[in-house]
Structures are given as C-alpha cells and as structure tokens.
Steps between C-alpha positions, in 0.01 A plus 500: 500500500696301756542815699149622501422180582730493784401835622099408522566190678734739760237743577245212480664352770556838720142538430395139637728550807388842604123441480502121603378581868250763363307272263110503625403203679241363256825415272641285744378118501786308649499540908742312728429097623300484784702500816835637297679853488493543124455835338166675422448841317150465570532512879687815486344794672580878281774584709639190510499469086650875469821418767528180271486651231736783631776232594463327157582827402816553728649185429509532094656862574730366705551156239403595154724230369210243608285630214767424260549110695093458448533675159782242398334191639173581354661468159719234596195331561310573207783433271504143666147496450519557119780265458282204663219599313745487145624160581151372562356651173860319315404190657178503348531590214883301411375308203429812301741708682804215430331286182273646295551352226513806281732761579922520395697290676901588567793452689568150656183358372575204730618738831373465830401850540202711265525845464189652350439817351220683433618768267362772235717613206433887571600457865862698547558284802420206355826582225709593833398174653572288175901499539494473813257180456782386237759524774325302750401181260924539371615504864279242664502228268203298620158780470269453195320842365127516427399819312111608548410734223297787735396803262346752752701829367258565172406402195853506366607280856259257345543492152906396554365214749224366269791531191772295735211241593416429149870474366487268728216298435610447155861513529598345816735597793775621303361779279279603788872526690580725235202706483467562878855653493432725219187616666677570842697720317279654247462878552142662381237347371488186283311498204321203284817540209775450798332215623481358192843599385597313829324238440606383157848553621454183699366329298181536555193599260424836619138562376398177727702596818290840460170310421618266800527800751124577529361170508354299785829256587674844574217644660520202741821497579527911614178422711605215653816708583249801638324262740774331666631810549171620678500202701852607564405862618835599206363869384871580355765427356795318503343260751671199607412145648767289581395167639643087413156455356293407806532800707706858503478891537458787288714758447378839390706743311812499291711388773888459515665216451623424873148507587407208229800328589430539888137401433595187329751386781178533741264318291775215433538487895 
C-alpha cells in the first residue's frame, strides 16, 4: 500500500508540474502585488504557457531525483502533521487516556511514564507485541501499563474481552492478570464451558462471571473503550499511547522494543 501510495503521489506530482503553466486562466485567483514581479499563470499568453511548460518538462528529465525530494518532503510533512494532530487529541483526552478509572493497571503503578494499550485478544500482533511490552516494563523500571480491552476482530474478539472485563469486575486485578494471559494465548474459539472452567479455577463462581459478561457495567466499559478510541482516530490494533499523564504520542503497530525504549527517552526529555 505504501508503494502504490508512493507511486500516485509521483505521477501526481509529474502531472502538477507538467500542466502547471497550461491550467486555463479562470483557475487562477492569486495575481502578483501591485507594482511587484511575482509570478502569474494567468498573464501567460499560449505560447508562452507551452515553452513553460516545455522547460518544466526539460528540467525533471534532466533532474528526476526532485520528484523523489518533493515526494519525500510531502510525507515528511504529513507525517509531522499527523503526529501534531496525535499529541493534540492525547492532550485532550489524558484523563481517560491515562486514568480512567476502569481498565488493568500494571507495571510500576507509581512510574513516571504510561504506556497504554489498546489491544484485542484475536489480534496476532497484539500476542507479538505482548513480550515485547513485558521486556520494556522489566528493563525500564519506572513505566506503568494500562490495558484497554478493544474487541474489533468479531464476535469471538469480543466475547474474550467482555469474559476478561467481568473476571475482573468480580475478582479483581489479579485473576483478571491471569485471565488476560490465558486469553492472549488461547488458540480457537472459546466457548461458555472454558470460560467457566477458567473461571472457577480462580476462584471465581463461573455461572455469575458468564451472567456478568452481558450486562450493562461491561457494556460500559467496552464502549467507553470504543469512543476514546474514536476520539483517538485508533482503527487497529496493538495501538499505543505513551504519555506521563498530561500529554504524549501514540504509537501504532506492534513495534520493537528500541522504538518504545527510544520513544520513552524523548518523552522523558
């Protein structure tokens, strides 16, 4: 996709450059300041427009490396566009991002640094990310781990989260920390008897953790998780924030670790 993309913004660009002088003069709107030299298509006789046009021509023959420059600072630009817009949207939306109140908690619960992570049970790169997660939070020491439960791979993708949100609800932290590594290795589908069977192996009664997945405090919390990540503009999965609770950046894809760690040495300054 990259490279399509890269191609049609290529030959968009040859496309802009070779016609620019030939574009009809009811197009044009800006004109140069009164009493200055500035450039205006609009003023351009025929022949004047087609020997423009003809040394626009020339000089990418001669330099077709400039489309490439243009190409590359386009998406430089873009990409620096995106990543302003991200840490706006972080900053407004830290409290549920960094605190809200219902989601697992792990790590250094007392570190300086949040990673967040929206994540669906079903996602293969979410289970590629998760060691890699592991490593960073054993290495650094100081980063606290939010999980957001995001189901958006199925029914099954969302059966697992509502499951882990109500073990939780009635258990606590630690049989949900139980549960959510179970499920991020479960292969094929879960049924009602292995959620049970789970469940009652924690301790837990496992006729009201199934009663418990359908009902509204559940409900809540996956829909709470599906808006922010709206507001967010997250459509996949793993997707990361990292922020100290005020402000950060998000991080899409299961990245590798020198990236995390490299994006927590920015963010700590």
């Amino acid at each position: 996709m990259r490279v399509v993309a890269r191609l049609s913004a290529l030959a968009l660009a040859c496309a802009t450059a070779l016609h620019l002088a030939a574009v009809p003069a009811v197009a044009q709107t800006s004109t140069a300041p009164a009493g200055g030299t500035g450039f205006a298509a609009s003023s351009m006789s025929d022949s004047e427009r087609e020997a423009f046009r003809a040394e626009v021509r020339a000089y990418l023959m001669d330099h077709p490396e400039v489309i490439y420059e243009a190409v590359s600072e386009l998406e430089r630009r873009q990409q620096q566009a995106q990543a302003d817009m991200d840490t706006t949207l972080v900053e407004i939306n830290a409290d549920d991002i960094f605190r809200d109140g219902h989601s697992w908690v792990s790590g250094n619960v007392e570190g300086d640094l949040t990673l967040v992570e929206f994540m669906d049970y079903r996602c293969g790169y979410c289970r590629r990310a998760q060691p890699v997660v592991q490593q960073l939070l054993n290495d650094d020491g100081r980063m606290r781990l939010v999980i957001k439960e995001f189901p958006i791979l199925g029914p099954q993708s969302e059966v697992m989260s509502r499951f882990a949100v109500a073990v939780q609800q009635l258990g606590g932290d630690t049989p949900y920390a139980q549960v959510h590594e179970r499920l991020m290795g479960w292969e094929g589908d879960i049924s009602q008897d292995d959620m049970r069977a789970i469940a009652t192996d924690l301790g837990l009664d496992g006729d009201a953790v199934l009663a418990r997945m359908n009902g509204d405090e559940v409900t809540a919390v996956l829909r709470a998780n599906h808006e922010l990540a709206q507001r967010l503009q997250i459509s996949g999965t793993p997707t990361f924030v990292m922020g100290d609770g005020a402000q950060g950046q998000l991080l899409r894809g299961a990245l590798p670790l020198d990236q995390l760690q490299a994006a927590a040495r920015d963010l700590r300054g």
